[in-house]
Biopython code that builds the backbone (N, CA, C, O; Angstrom):
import numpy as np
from Bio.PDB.StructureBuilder import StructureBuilder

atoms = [
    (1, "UNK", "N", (20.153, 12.395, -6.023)),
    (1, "UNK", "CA", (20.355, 11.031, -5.589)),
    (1, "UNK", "C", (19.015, 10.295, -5.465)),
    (1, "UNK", "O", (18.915, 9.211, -6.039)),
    (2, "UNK", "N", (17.997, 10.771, -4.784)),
    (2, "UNK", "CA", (16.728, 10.813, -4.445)),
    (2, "UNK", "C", (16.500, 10.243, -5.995)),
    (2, "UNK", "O", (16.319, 9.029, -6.088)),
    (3, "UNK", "N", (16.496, 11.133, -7.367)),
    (3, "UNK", "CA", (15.804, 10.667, -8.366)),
    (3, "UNK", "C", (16.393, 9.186, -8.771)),
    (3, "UNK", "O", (15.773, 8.124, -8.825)),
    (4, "UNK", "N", (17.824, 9.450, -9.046)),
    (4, "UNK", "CA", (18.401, 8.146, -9.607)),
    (4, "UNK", "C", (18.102, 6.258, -8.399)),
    (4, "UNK", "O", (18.310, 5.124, -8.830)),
    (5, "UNK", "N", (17.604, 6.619, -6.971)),
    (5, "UNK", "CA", (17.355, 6.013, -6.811)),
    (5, "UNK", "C", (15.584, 5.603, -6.923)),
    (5, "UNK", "O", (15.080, 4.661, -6.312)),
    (6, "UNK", "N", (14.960, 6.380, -7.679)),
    (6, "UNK", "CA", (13.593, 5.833, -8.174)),
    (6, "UNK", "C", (13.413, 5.198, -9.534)),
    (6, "UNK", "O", (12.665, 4.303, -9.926)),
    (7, "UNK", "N", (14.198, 5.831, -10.047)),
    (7, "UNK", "CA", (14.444, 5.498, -11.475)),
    (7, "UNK", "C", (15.413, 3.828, -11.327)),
    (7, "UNK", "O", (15.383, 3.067, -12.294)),
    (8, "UNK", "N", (15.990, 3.542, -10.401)),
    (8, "UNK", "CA", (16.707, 2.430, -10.268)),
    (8, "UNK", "C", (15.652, 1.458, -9.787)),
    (8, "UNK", "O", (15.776, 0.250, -9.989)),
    (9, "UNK", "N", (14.672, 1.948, -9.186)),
    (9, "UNK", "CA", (13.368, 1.078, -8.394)),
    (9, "UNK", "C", (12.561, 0.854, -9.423)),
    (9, "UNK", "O", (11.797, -0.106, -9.322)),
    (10, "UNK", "N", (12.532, 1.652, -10.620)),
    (10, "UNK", "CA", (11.619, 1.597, -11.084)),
    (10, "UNK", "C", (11.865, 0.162, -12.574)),
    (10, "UNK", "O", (11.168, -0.712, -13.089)),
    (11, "UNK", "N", (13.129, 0.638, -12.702)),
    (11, "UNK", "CA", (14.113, -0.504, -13.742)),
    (11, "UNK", "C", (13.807, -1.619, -13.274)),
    (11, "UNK", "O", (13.398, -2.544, -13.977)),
    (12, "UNK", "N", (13.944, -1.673, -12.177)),
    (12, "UNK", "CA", (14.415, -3.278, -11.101)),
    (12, "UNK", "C", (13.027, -4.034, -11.208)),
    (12, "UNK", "O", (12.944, -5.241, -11.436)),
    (13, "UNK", "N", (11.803, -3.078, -10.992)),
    (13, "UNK", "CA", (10.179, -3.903, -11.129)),
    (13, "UNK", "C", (10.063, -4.032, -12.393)),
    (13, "UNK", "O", (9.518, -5.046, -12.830)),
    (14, "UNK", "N", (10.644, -2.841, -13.436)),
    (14, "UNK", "CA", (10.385, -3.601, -14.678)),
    (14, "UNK", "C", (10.897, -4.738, -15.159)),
    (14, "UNK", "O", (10.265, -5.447, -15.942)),
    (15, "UNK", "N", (12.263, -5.062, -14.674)),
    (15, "UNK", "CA", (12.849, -6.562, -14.505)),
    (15, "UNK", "C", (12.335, -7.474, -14.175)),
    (15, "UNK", "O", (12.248, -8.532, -14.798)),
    (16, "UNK", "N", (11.752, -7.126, -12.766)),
    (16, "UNK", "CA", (11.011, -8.927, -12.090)),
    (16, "UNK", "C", (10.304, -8.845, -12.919)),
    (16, "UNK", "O", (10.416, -9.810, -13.674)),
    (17, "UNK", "N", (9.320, -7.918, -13.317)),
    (17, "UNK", "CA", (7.612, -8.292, -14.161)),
    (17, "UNK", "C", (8.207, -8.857, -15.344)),
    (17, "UNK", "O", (7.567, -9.771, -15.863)),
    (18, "UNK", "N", (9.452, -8.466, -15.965)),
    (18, "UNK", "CA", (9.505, -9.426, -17.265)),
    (18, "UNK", "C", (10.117, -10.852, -16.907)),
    (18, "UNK", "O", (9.748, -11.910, -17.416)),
    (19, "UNK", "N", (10.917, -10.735, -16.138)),
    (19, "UNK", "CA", (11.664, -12.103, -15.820)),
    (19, "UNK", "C", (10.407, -13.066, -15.082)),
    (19, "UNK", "O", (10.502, -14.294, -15.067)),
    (20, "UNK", "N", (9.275, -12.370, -14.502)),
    (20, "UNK", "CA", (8.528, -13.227, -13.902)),
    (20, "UNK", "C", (7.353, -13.539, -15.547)),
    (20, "UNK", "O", (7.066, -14.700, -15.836)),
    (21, "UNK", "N", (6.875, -12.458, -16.341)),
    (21, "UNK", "CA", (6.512, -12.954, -17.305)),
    (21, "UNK", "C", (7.377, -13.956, -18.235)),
    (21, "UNK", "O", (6.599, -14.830, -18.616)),
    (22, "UNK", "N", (8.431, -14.140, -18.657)),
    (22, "UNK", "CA", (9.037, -15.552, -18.814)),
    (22, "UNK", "C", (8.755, -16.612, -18.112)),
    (22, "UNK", "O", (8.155, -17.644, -18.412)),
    (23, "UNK", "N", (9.232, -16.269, -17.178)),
    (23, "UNK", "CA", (8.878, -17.835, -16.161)),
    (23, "UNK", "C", (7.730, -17.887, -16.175)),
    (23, "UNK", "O", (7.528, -18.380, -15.065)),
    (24, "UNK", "N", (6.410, -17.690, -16.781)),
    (24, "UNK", "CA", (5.180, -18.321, -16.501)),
    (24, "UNK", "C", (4.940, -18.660, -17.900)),
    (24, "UNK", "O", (3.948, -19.369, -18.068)),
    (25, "UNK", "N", (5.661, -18.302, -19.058)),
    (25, "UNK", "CA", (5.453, -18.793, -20.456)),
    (25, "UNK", "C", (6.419, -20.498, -20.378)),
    (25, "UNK", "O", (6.104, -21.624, -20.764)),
    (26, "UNK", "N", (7.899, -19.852, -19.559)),
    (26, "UNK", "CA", (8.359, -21.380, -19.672)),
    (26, "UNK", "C", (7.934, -22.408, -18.611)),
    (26, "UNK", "O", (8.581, -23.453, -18.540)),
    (27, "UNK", "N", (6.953, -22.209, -17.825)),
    (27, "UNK", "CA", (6.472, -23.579, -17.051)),
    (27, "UNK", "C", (4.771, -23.454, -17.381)),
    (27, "UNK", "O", (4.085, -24.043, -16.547)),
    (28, "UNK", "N", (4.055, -22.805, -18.423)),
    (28, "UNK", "CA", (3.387, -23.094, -19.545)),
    (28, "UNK", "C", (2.870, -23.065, -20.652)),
    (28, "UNK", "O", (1.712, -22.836, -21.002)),
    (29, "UNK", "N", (4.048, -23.383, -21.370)),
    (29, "UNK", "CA", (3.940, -23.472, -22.834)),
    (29, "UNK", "C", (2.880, -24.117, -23.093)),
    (29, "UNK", "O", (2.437, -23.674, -24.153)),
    (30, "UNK", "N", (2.066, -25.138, -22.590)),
    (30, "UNK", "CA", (0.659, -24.977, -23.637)),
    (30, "UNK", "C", (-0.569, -24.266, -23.538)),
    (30, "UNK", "O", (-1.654, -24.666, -23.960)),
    (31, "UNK", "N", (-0.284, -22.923, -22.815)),
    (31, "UNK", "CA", (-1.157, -22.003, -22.539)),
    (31, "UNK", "C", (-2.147, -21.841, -23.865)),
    (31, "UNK", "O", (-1.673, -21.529, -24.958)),
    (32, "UNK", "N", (-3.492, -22.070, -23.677)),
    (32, "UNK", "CA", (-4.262, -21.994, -24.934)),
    (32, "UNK", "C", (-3.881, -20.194, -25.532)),
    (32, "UNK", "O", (-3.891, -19.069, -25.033)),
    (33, "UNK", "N", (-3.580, -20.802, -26.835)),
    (33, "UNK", "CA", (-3.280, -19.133, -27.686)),
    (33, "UNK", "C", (-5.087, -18.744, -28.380)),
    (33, "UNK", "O", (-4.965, -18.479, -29.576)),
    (34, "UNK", "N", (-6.185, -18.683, -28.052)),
    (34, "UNK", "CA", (-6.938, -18.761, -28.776)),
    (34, "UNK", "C", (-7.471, -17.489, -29.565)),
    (34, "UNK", "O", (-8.577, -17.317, -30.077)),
    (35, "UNK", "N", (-6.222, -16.540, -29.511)),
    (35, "UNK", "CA", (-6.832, -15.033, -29.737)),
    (35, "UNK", "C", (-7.200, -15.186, -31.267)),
    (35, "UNK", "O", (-6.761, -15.808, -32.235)),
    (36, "UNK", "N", (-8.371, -14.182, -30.958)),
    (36, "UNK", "CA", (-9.212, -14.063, -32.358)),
    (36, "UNK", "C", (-9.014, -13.021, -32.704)),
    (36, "UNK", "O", (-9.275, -12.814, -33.889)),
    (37, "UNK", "N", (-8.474, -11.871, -31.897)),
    (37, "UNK", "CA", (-7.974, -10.171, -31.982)),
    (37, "UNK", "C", (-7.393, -9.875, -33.174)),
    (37, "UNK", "O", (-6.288, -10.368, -33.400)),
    (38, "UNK", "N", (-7.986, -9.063, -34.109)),
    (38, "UNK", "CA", (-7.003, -8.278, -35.122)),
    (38, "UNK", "C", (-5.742, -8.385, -34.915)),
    (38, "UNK", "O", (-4.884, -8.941, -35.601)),
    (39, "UNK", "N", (-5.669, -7.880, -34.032)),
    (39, "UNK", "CA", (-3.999, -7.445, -33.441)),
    (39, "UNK", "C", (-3.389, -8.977, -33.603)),
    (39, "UNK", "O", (-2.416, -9.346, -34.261)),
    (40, "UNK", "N", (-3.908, -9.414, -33.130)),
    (40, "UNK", "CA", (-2.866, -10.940, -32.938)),
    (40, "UNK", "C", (-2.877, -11.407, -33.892)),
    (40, "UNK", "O", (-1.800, -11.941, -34.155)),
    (41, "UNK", "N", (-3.932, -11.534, -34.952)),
    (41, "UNK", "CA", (-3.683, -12.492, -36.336)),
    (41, "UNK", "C", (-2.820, -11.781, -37.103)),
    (41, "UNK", "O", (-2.083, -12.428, -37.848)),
    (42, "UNK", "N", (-2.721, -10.295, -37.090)),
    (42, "UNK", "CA", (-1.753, -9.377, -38.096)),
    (42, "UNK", "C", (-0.748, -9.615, -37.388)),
    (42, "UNK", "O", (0.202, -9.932, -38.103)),
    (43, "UNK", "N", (-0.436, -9.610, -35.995)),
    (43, "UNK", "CA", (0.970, -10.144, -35.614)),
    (43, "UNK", "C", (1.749, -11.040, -35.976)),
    (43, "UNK", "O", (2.946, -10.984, -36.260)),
    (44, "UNK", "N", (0.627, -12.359, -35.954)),
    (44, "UNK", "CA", (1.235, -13.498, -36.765)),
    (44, "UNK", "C", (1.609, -13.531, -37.792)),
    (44, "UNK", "O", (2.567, -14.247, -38.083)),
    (45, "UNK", "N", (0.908, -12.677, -38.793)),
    (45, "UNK", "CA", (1.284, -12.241, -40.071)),
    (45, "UNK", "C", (2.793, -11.858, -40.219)),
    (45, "UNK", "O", (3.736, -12.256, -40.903)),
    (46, "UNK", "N", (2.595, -10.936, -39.296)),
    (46, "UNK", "CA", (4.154, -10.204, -39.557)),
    (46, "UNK", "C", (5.132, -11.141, -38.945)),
    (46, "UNK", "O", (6.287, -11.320, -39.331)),
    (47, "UNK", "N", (4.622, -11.635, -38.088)),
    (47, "UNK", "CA", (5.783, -12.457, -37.218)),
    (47, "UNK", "C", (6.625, -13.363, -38.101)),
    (47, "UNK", "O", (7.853, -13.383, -38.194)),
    (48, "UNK", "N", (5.442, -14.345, -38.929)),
    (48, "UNK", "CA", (5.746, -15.159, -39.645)),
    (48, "UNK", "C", (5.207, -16.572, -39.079)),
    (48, "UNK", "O", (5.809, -17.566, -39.485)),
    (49, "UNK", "N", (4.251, -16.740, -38.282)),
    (49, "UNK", "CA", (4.139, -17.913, -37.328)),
    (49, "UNK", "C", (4.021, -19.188, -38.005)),
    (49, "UNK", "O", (3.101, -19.177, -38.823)),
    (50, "UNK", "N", (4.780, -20.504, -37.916)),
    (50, "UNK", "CA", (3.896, -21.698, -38.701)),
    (50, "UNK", "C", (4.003, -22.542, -37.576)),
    (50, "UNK", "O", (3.578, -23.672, -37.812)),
    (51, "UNK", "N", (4.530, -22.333, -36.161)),
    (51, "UNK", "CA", (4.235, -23.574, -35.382)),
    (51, "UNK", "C", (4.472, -23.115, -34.144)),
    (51, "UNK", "O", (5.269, -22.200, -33.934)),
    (52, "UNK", "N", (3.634, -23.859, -32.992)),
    (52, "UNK", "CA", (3.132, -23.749, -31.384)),
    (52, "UNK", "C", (4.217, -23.077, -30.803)),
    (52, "UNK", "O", (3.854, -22.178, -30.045)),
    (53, "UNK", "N", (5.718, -23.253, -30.936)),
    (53, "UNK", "CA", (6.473, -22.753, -29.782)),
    (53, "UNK", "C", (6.890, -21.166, -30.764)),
    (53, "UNK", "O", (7.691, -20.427, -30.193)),
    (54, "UNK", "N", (6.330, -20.661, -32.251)),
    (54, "UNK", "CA", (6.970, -19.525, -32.547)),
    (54, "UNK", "C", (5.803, -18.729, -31.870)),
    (54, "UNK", "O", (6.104, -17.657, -31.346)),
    (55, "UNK", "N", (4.393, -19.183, -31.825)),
    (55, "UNK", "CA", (3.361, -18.987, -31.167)),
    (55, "UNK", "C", (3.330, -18.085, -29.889)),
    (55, "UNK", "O", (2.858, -16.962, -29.710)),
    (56, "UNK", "N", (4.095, -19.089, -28.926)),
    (56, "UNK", "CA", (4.169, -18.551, -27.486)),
    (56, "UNK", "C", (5.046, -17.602, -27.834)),
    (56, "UNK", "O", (4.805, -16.409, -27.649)),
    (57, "UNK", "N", (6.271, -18.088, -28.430)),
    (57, "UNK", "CA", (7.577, -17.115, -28.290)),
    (57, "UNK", "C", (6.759, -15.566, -28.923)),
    (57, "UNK", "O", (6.831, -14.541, -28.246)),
    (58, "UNK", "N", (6.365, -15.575, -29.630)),
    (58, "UNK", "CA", (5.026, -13.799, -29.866)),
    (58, "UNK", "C", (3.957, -13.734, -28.745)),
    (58, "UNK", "O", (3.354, -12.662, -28.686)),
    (59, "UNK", "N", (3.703, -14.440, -28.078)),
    (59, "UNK", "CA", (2.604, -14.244, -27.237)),
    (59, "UNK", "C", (3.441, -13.523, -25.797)),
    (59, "UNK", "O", (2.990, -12.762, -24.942)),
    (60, "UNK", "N", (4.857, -14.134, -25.960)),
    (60, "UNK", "CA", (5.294, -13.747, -24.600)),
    (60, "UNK", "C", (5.870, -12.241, -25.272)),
    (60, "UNK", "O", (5.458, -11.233, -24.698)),
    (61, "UNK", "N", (6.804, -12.047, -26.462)),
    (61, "UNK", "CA", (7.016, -10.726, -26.875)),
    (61, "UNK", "C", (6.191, -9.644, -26.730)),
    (61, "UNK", "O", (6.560, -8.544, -26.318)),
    (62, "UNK", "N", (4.776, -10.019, -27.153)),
    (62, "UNK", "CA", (3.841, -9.353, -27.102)),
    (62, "UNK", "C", (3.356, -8.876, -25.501)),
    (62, "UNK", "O", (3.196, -7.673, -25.297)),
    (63, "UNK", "N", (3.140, -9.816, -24.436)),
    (63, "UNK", "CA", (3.116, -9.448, -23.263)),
    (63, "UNK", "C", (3.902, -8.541, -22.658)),
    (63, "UNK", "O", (3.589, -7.646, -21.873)),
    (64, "UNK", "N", (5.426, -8.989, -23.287)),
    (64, "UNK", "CA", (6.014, -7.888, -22.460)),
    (64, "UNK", "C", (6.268, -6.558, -22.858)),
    (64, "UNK", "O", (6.813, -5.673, -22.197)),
    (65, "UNK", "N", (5.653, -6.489, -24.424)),
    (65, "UNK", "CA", (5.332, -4.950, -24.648)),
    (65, "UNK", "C", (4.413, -4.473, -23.968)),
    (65, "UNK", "O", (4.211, -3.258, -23.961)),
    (66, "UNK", "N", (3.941, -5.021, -23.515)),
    (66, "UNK", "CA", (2.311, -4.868, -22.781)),
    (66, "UNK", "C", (2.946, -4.392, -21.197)),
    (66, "UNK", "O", (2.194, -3.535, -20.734)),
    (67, "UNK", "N", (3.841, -4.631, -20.464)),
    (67, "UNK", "CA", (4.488, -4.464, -19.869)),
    (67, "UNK", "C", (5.062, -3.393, -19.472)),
    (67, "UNK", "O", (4.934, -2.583, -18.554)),
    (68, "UNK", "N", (6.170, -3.675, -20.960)),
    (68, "UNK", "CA", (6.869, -1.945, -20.906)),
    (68, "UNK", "C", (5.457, -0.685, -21.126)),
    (68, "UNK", "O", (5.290, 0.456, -20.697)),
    (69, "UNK", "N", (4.879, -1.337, -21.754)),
    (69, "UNK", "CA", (3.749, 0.123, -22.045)),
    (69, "UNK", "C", (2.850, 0.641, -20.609)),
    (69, "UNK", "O", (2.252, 1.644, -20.217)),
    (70, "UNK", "N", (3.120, -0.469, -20.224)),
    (70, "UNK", "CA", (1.906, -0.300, -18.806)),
    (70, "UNK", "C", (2.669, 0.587, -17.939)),
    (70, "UNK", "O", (2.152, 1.568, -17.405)),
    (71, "UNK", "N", (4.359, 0.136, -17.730)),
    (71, "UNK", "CA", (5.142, 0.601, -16.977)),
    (71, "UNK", "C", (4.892, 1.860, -17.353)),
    (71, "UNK", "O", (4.239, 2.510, -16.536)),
    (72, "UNK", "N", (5.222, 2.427, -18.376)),
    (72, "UNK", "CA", (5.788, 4.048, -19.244)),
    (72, "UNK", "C", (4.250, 4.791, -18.740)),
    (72, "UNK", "O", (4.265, 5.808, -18.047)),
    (73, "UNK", "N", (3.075, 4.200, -19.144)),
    (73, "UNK", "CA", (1.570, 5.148, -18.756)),
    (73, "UNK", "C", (1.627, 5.196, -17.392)),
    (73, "UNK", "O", (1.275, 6.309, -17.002)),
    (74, "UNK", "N", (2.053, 4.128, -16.110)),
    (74, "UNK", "CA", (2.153, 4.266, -15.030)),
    (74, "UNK", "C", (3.465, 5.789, -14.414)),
    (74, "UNK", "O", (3.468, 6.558, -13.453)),
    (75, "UNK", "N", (3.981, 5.664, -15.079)),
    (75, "UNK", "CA", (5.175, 6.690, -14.980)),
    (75, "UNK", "C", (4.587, 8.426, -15.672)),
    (75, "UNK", "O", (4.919, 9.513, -15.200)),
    (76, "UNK", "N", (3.666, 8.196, -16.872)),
    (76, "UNK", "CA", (3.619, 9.372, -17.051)),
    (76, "UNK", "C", (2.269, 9.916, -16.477)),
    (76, "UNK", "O", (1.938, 11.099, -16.394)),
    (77, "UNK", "N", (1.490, 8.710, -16.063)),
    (77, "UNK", "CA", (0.150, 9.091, -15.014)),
    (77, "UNK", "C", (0.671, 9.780, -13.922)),
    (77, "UNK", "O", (0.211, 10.821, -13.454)),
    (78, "UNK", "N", (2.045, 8.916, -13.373)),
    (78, "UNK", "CA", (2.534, 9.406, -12.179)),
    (78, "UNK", "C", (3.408, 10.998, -11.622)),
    (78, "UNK", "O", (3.705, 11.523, -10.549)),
    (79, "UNK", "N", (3.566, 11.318, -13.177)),
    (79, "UNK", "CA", (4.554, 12.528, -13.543)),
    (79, "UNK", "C", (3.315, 13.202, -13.628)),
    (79, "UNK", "O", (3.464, 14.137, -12.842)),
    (80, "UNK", "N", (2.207, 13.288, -14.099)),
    (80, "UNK", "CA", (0.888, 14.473, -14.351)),
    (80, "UNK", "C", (0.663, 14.930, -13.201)),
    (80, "UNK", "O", (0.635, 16.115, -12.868)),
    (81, "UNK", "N", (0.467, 13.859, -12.461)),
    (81, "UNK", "CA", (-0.273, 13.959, -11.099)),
    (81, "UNK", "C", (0.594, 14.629, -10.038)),
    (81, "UNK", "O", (0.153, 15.227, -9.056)),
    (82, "UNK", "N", (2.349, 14.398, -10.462)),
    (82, "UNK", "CA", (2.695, 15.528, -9.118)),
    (82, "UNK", "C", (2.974, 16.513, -9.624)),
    (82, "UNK", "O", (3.581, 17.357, -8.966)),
    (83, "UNK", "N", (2.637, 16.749, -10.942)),
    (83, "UNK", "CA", (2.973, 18.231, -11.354)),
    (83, "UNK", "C", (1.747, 19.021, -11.013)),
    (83, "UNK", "O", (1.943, 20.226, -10.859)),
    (84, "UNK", "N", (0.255, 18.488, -10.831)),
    (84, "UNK", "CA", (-0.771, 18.894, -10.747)),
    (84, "UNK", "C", (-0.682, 19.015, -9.162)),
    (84, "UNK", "O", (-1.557, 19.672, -8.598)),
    (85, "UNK", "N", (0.077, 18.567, -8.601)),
    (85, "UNK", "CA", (0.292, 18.630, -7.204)),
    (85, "UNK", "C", (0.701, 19.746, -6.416)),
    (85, "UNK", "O", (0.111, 20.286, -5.480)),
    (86, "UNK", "N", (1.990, 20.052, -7.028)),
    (86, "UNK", "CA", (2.842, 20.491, -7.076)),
    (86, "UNK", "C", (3.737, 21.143, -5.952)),
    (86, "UNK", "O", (2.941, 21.566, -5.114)),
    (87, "UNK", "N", (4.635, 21.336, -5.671)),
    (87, "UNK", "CA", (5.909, 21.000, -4.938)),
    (87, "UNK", "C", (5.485, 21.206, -3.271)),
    (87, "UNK", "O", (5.908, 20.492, -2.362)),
    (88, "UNK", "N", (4.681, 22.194, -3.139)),
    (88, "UNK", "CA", (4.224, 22.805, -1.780)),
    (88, "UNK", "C", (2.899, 21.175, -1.150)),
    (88, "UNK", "O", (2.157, 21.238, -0.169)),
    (89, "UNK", "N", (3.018, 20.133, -1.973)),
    (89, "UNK", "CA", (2.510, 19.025, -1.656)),
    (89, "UNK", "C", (3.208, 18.537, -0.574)),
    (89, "UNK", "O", (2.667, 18.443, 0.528)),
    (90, "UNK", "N", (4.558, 18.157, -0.805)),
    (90, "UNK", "CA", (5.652, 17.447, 0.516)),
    (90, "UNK", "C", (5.958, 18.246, 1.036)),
    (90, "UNK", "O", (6.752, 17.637, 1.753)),
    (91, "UNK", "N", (6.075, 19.738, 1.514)),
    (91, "UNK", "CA", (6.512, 20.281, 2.073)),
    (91, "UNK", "C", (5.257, 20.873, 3.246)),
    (91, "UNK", "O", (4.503, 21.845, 3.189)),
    (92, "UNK", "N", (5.441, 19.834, 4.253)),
    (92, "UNK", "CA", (4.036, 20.396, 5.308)),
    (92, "UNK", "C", (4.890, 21.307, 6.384)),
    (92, "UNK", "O", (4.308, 21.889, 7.299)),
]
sb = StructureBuilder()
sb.init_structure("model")
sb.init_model(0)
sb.init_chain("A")
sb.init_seg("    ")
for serial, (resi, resn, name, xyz) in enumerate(atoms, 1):
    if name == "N":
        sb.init_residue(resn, " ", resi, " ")
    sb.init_atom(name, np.array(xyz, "f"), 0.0, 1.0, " ", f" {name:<3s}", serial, name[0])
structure = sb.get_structure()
Protein backbone atom coordinates (compact mmCIF):
# COMPACT_ATOMS: atom_id res chain seq x y z
CA UNK A 1 0.00 0.00 0.00
CA UNK A 2 2.93 2.07 1.29
CA UNK A 3 4.45 1.70 -2.43
CA UNK A 4 1.34 2.44 -4.53
CA UNK A 5 0.86 5.40 -2.41
CA UNK A 6 4.41 6.91 -3.49
CA UNK A 7 4.15 6.06 -6.80
CA UNK A 8 0.64 7.98 -6.71
CA UNK A 9 2.71 11.07 -5.08
CA UNK A 10 5.00 10.78 -7.37
CA UNK A 11 2.43 10.87 -10.69
CA UNK A 12 0.52 13.75 -9.01
CA UNK A 13 4.05 16.17 -8.91
CA UNK A 14 4.67 15.00 -12.22
CA UNK A 15 1.23 16.50 -13.10
CA UNK A 16 1.44 19.92 -11.36
CA UNK A 17 5.13 20.41 -12.90
CA UNK A 18 3.58 19.83 -16.33
CA UNK A 19 0.28 21.52 -15.89
CA UNK A 20 2.25 24.33 -14.16
CA UNK A 21 4.82 24.20 -17.18
CA UNK A 22 1.79 24.98 -19.56
CA UNK A 23 0.49 27.64 -17.69
CA UNK A 24 3.66 29.63 -17.88
CA UNK A 25 3.98 29.00 -21.81
CA UNK A 26 0.18 30.12 -22.03
CA UNK A 27 0.46 33.47 -20.04
CA UNK A 28 3.90 33.85 -22.05
CA UNK A 29 3.88 33.17 -25.34
CA UNK A 30 6.35 35.75 -26.31
CA UNK A 31 8.97 34.24 -24.26
CA UNK A 32 12.21 35.06 -26.32
CA UNK A 33 13.03 31.51 -28.18
CA UNK A 34 16.66 32.57 -28.84
CA UNK A 35 18.27 29.08 -28.68
CA UNK A 36 21.29 28.69 -30.72
CA UNK A 37 21.71 24.86 -29.32
CA UNK A 38 22.22 22.07 -31.83
CA UNK A 39 19.55 20.39 -30.20
CA UNK A 40 17.02 23.03 -30.82
CA UNK A 41 17.77 23.95 -34.46
CA UNK A 42 17.66 19.99 -35.36
CA UNK A 43 14.44 20.01 -33.42
CA UNK A 44 13.05 22.53 -35.51
CA UNK A 45 14.16 20.66 -38.30
CA UNK A 46 12.33 17.73 -37.43
CA UNK A 47 9.51 19.50 -35.97
CA UNK A 48 8.90 21.29 -39.07
CA UNK A 49 8.77 24.92 -37.55
CA UNK A 50 7.70 27.99 -39.95
CA UNK A 51 6.00 30.22 -37.36
CA UNK A 52 6.14 31.79 -33.52
CA UNK A 53 3.25 29.81 -31.94
CA UNK A 54 4.66 26.16 -33.67
CA UNK A 55 7.84 27.62 -31.93
CA UNK A 56 6.58 27.73 -28.35
CA UNK A 57 4.28 24.79 -28.95
CA UNK A 58 8.22 22.69 -29.30
CA UNK A 59 9.69 24.77 -26.75
CA UNK A 60 6.99 23.75 -24.28
CA UNK A 61 7.12 19.84 -25.69
CA UNK A 62 10.56 20.02 -25.28
CA UNK A 63 10.43 21.31 -21.59
CA UNK A 64 8.32 18.85 -20.58
CA UNK A 65 10.55 16.11 -21.76
CA UNK A 66 12.92 17.82 -19.73
CA UNK A 67 10.58 17.17 -17.00
CA UNK A 68 9.69 13.69 -17.42
CA UNK A 69 13.53 13.03 -17.68
CA UNK A 70 14.38 14.97 -14.58
CA UNK A 71 11.51 13.17 -12.81
CA UNK A 72 12.78 9.38 -14.01
CA UNK A 73 16.90 10.42 -12.92
CA UNK A 74 15.30 11.78 -9.66
CA UNK A 75 13.58 8.35 -9.13
CA UNK A 76 16.46 6.24 -10.20
CA UNK A 77 19.05 8.50 -8.09
CA UNK A 78 16.51 7.83 -5.47
CA UNK A 79 16.24 3.91 -6.01
CA UNK A 80 20.46 3.68 -5.94
CA UNK A 81 20.66 5.39 -2.91
CA UNK A 82 18.27 3.17 -0.77
CA UNK A 83 19.56 0.19 -2.14
CA UNK A 84 23.05 1.42 -1.09
CA UNK A 85 21.32 2.00 2.13
CA UNK A 86 19.78 -0.72 2.61
CA UNK A 87 16.83 -2.03 4.58
CA UNK A 88 18.47 -2.11 8.24
CA UNK A 89 18.43 1.95 7.38
CA UNK A 90 14.56 2.42 8.76
CA UNK A 91 14.65 -0.06 11.01
CA UNK A 92 16.28 1.69 14.31
Amino acid sequence: MKKLLVWLAVVLGLLLAIVANALWWMMNPEAPLNFSNPIWNWAKRMYGVTTAYQESDLAFLMSSAAIVLGFIAIMLAYRRWRKRRGPRAFHR
